[in-house]
C-alpha positions as CSV (number, residue, x, y, z in Angstrom):
1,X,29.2,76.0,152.6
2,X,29.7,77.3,149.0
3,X,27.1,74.9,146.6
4,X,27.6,74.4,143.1
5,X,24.9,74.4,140.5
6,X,26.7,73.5,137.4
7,X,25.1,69.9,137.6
8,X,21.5,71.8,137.3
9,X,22.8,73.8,134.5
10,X,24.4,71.4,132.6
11,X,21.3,69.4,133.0
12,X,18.9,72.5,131.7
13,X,20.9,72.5,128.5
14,X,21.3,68.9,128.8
15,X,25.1,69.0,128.5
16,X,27.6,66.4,129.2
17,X,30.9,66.4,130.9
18,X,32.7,66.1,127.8
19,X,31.0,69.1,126.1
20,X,31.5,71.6,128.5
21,X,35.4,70.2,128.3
22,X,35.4,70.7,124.6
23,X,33.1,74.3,124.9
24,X,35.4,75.3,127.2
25,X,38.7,73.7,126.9
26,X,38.7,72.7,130.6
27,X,40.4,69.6,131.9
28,X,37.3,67.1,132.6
29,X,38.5,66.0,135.8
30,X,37.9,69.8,136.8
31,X,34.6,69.9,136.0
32,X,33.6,66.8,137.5
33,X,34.8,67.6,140.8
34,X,32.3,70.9,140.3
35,X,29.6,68.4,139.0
36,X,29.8,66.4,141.9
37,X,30.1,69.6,144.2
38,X,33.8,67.9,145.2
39,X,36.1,70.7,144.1
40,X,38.3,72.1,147.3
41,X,39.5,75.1,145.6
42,X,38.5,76.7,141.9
43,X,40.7,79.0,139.6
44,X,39.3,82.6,138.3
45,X,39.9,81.2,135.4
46,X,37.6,78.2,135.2
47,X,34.6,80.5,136.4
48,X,35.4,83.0,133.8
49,X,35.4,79.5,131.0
50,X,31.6,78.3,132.8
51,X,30.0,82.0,133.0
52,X,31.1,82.4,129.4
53,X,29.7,79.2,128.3
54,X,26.4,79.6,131.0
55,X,25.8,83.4,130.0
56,X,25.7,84.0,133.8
57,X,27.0,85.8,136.2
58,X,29.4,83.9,139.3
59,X,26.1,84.2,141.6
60,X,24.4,82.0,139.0
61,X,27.1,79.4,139.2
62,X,27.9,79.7,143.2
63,X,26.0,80.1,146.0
64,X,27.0,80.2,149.8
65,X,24.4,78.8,152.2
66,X,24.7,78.3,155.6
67,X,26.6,75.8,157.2
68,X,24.2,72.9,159.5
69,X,26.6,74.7,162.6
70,X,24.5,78.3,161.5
71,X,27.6,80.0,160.1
């Protein structure tokens, strides 16, 4: 399972919804499905726009762990 930790970061820099939208010029819709760790699928793009805004790298942003079946 791939688990996203934009919520934390956000919350770090104590950043709503609406200003990483207007940082980063991203529909909000897309970022709340990240937020709420909902998203199905993700463009290169949008990483690109969150490890601008987050300074990080995509292992900052992502992270795989396993599965509950140990995969």
């Amino acid at each position: 399972m791939i688990r996203c930790h934009l919520s934390r970061m956000m919350g770090e820099r104590k950043l709503k919804i609406a200003d990483v939208a207007r940082e980063t010029g991203l529909h909000r819709n897309t970022i709340t499905l990240l937020y709420n760790e909902t998203a199905n699928r993700v463009d290169m793009e949008t990483i690109d726009c969150l490890c601008a805004l987050f300074a990080c790298g995509v292992g900052d942003l992502f992270e795989r762990v396993p599965d509950d079946l140990g995969s």
